[in-house]
N, C-alpha and C positions, 0 to 999 in steps of 0.2 A: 663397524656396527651399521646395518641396517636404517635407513632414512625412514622416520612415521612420516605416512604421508594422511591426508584430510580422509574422513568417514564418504564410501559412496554416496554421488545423490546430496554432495555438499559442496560447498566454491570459497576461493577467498574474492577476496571483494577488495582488490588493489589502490594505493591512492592513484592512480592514472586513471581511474574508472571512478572515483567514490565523490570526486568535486562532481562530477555527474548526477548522480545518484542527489545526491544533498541540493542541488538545483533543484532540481524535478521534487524532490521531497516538499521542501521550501515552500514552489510554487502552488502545489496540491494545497499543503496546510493553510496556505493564505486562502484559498478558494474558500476551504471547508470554515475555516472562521472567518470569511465573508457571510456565513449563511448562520452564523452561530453558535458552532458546534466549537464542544471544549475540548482537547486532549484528555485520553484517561489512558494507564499503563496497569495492567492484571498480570498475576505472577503466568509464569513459560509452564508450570505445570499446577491440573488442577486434581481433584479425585475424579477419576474413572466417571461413578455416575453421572457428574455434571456432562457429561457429552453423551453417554447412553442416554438419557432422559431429554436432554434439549438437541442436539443432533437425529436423532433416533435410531433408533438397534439396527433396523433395517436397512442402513445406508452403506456403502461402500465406504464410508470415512469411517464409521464404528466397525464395519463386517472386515473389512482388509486391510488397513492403513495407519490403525493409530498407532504410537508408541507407548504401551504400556508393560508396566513391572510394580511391584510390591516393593514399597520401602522398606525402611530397617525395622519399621514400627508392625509390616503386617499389610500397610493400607496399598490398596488398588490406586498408581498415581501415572496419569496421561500427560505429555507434552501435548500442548494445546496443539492442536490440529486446524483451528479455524476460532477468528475472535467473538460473536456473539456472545456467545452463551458462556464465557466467562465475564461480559461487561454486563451482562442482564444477570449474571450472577453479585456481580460488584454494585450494582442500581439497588437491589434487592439489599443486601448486606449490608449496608454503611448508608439506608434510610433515604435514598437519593428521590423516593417514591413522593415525601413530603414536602419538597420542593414544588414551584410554582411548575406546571407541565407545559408544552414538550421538555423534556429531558432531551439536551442534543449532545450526545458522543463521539471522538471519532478516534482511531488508534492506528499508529503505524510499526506493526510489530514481526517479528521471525513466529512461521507456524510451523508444525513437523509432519508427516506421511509418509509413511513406509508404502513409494510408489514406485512402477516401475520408472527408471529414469530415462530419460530419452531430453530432448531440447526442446527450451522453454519447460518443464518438469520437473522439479530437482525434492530430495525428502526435504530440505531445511530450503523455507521461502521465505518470501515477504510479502506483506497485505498491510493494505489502506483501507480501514471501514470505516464508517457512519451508521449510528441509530439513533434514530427518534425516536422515544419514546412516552407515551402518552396522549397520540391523537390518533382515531378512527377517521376523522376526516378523510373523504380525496385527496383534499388539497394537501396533504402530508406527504400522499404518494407521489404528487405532480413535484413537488419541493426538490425530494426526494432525488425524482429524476432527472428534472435540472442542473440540481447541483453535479451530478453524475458527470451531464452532459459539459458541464463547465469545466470538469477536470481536465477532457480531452481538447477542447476549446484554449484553454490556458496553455497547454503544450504544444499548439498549434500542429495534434495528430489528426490529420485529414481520414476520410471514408469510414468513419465508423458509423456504424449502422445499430437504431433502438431497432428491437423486439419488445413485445409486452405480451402475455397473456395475464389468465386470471385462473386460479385453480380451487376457488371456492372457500367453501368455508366446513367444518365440521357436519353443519347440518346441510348441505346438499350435495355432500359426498356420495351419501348412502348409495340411493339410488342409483348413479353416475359407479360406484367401486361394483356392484352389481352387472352391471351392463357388461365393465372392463373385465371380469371376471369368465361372465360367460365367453365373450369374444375371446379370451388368451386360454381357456378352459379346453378350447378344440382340438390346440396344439401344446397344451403344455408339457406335454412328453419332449417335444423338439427345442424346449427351451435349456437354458445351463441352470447349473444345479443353484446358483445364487437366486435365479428366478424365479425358481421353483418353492425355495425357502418363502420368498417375498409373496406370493400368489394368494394365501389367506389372511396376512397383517396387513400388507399396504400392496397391491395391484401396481398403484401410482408409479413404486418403484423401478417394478418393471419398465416402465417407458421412459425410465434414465439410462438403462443399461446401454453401455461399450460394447458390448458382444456385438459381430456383425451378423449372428445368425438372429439372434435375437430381436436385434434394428429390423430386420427385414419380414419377423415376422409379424410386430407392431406395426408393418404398415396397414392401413386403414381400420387403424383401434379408434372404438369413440373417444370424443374429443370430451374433458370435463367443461368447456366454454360452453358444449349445447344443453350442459344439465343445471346450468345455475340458477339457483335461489332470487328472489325479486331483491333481494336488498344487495347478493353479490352483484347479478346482473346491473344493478343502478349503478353500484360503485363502481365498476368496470366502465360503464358511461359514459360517468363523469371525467375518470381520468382520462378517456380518449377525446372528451370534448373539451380538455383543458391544456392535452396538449398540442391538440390541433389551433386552439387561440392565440396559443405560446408560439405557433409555427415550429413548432418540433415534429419532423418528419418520423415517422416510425411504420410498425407494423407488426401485424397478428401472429405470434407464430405458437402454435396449438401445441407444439410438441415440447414448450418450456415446462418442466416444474421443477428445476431446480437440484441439486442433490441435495439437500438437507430438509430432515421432515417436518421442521417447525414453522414453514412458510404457507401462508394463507392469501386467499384474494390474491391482489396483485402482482405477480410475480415481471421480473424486465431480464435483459440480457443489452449488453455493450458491444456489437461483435465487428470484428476487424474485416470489413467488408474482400479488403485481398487475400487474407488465409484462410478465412473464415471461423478462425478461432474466438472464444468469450474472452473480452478482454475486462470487464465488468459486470457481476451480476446481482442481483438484489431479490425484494420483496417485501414483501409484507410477513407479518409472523405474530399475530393477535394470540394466540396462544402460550406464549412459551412463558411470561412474566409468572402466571397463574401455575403452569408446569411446576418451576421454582420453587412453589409454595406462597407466592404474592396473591393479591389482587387481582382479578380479570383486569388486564393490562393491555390495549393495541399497542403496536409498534411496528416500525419497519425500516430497514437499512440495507445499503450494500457492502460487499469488498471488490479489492481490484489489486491482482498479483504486480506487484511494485517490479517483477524481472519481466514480467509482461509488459508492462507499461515503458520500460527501458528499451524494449524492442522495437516499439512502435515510434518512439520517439527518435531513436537513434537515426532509426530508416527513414524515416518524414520529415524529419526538425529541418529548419532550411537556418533557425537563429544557432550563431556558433558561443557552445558555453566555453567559457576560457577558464583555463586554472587559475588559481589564486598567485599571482607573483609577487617577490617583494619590492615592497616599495622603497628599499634601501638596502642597497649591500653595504659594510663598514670596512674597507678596509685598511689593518692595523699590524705593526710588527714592536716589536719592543715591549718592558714589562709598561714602564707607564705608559706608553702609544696603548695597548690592550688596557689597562684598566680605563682612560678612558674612553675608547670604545665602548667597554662593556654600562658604564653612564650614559654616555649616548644614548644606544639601542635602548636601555632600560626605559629610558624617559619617552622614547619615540613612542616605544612598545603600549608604554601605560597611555597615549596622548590617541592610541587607535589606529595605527601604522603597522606595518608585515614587513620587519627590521631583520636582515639575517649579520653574521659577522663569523668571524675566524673562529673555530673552536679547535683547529688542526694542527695549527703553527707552522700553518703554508707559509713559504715566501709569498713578495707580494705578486709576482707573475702569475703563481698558479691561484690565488688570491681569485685575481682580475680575469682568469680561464672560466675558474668555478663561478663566478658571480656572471656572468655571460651562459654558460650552461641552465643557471635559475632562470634565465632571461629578466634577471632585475632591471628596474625601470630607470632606478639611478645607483651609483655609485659615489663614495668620499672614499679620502684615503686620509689618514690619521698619521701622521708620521709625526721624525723628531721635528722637519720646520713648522709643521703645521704646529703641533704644541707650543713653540718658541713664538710663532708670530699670531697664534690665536684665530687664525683663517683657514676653511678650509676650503676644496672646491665641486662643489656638487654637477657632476655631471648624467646626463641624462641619456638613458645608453641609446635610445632611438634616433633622438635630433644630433645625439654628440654633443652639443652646447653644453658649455663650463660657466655656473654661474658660481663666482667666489661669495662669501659669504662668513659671517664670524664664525666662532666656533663656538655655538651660544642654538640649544637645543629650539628656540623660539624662530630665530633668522634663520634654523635650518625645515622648520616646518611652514613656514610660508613658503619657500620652493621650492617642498615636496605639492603644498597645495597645487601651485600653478604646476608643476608639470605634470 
């Protein structure tokens, strides 16, 4: 019979890889509630419209990429493809809105995209985001970025480089989608046909597009930074004179707006100055609460692809993360040598210790093979003298030293303490 093998565009995720993974996760989640932000978990799929309305129609995430089918009921239903707009859907739904403001969120979940696959790319990923929600301020966006920054900092990943731009606001689009109009209007025949769709809804999208005929022929498209509004233009300002206080190095880069259409004002990028890949991106998205069916709502967050972030880590970490080992191999032959071993361990186990012991009915050789392969830190053996004389002897597989010891689960966790 034929072997099932994993769906394209998907990985297993091995325990040799995954004490990795849960480091780096770890690390992240301490940063993000150093800054205040709470874990929230939203279901893996939502209805359709929640991503046509808060993503927008016009994106390559809604145009090419999502996972969608009809359930059994009829209903239009998407594997989540990126977290927002299911957690600003969860704020909204379960009254989060009446709570004292900011609202700080943050989630570390599997997204889906039907992409092409290639490295670093896969359809089933992983994402770390943050949203705050409920402050217009700058200082939401500086926060914001910060914390961004701290995630890389924590990991100790060297040369990433901020970007920021700003891409306005609804009311000084107008004129700004105008301009970009006529400018792409000259050649929109030489454009690809998604372009073309995009040209009287949203312009903007056009200057996200992958096509490389397309890149090339947005070069010297106006920029929306020289049409802003006095209130975006201040915001924009302020956050650059807040991060230049902070001493956060950055830079202008015109050509951000982000793939998803719910972002407003302040948009950033995280970018890995040796590939020059995004390794975090963000924004602002003052619209989308209100989208929902809320209140006029600001808000603004980022995500950052958790296989991305493994990349950069793996390559640059100079600290070595170590597998978890036990702190105590047992080993035991005989029926009552085994039951009390399985005492032991038990109590070890409950007392906060990483206890392994025989489940095989190895002799004790291969016993003493296998607990050397775990690389355990100490070793007992339980036999019949040890039962008879009530001692056993903890050896410590690094130094070798043999510290004898009762056979009394208390005398045997003081030297586990010291070694």
């Amino acid at each position: 019979m034929e072997m099932i093998q994993k769906p394209k565009g998907t990985r297993d995720l091995l325990p040799d890889e995954s004490y990795k993974w849960q480091y780096v996760e770890r690390k992240l989640a301490k940063v993000l509630e150093n800054y205040g932000f709470k874990e929230i978990r939203v279901p893996v799929f939502e209805y359709t419209e929640l991503f046509q309305r808060g993503v927008g129609e016009t994106t390559d995430v809604v145009q090419k990429e999502m996972y969608t089918f009809d359930d059994k009921g009829g209903r239009s239903i998407t594997l989540r493809p990126e977290g927002t707009a299911g957690a600003v859907r969860a704020y909204l739904e379960n009254g989060m809105s009446s709570k004292p403001s900011p609202i700080k969120l943050y989630y570390n979940m599997s997204m889906y995209r039907y992409e092409n696959v290639q490295k670093g790319r896969l359809r089933e990923f992983h994402q770390i985001g943050a949203e705050l929600i409920g402050s217009s301020s700058y200082l939401a966006d500086v926060d914001t970025i910060l914390m961004a920054k701290s995630l890389f900092d924590a990991l100790n990943i060297p040369n990433i480089k901020l970007n920021i731009n700003s891409i306005g606001c609804p009311k000084c689009r107008g004129e700004y989608q105008k301009k970009l109009r006529e400018f792409i209007g000259k050649n929109l025949d030489s454009y690809c046909d998604t372009c073309k769709t995009r040209f009287e809804k949203n312009p903007m999208r056009i200057l996200d597009c992958k096509e490389k005929r397309c890149k090339e022929l947005n070069v010297g498209a106006p920029m929306m930074i020289d049409y802003l509004c006095e209130e975006c233009k201040e915001h924009f300002e302020n956050v650059k004179t807040a991060l230049k206080a902070a001493n956060v190095d950055f830079e202008i880069d015109s050509s951000i707006v982000r793939g998803l259409d719910y972002y407003t004002k302040t948009v950033f990028e995280f970018v890995d100055e040796k590939t020059g890949l995004t390794a975090l991106g963000g924004g602002r998205y003052d619209g989308l609460v209100e989208e929902f069916g809320g209140a006029p709502t600001p808000a603004v967050g980022f995500a950052t692809g958790v296989e991305r972030v493994m990349e950069l880590f793996e390559a640059t970490n100079n600290e070595e993360v170590k597998e978890n080992v036990p702190d105590l191999y047992i080993v035991s032959c005989g029926e009552k040598e085994n039951i009390k071993a399985i005492e032991v361990a038990e109590t070890l186990r409950k007392a906060g210790f990483y206890v392994e012991k025989d489940i095989m009915e190895r002799s004790f050789k291969a016993q003493f093979k296998y607990a050397d392969k775990l690389n355990c830190k100490n070793v007992i053996v339980i036999g019949e003298n040890e039962l008879e004389s009530g001692t056993v002897k903890v050896k410590n597989m690094s130094t070798g030293v043999e510290t004898e010891s009762a056979l009394d689960t208390d005398a045997i966790i003081e030297i586990l303490k010291n070694n």
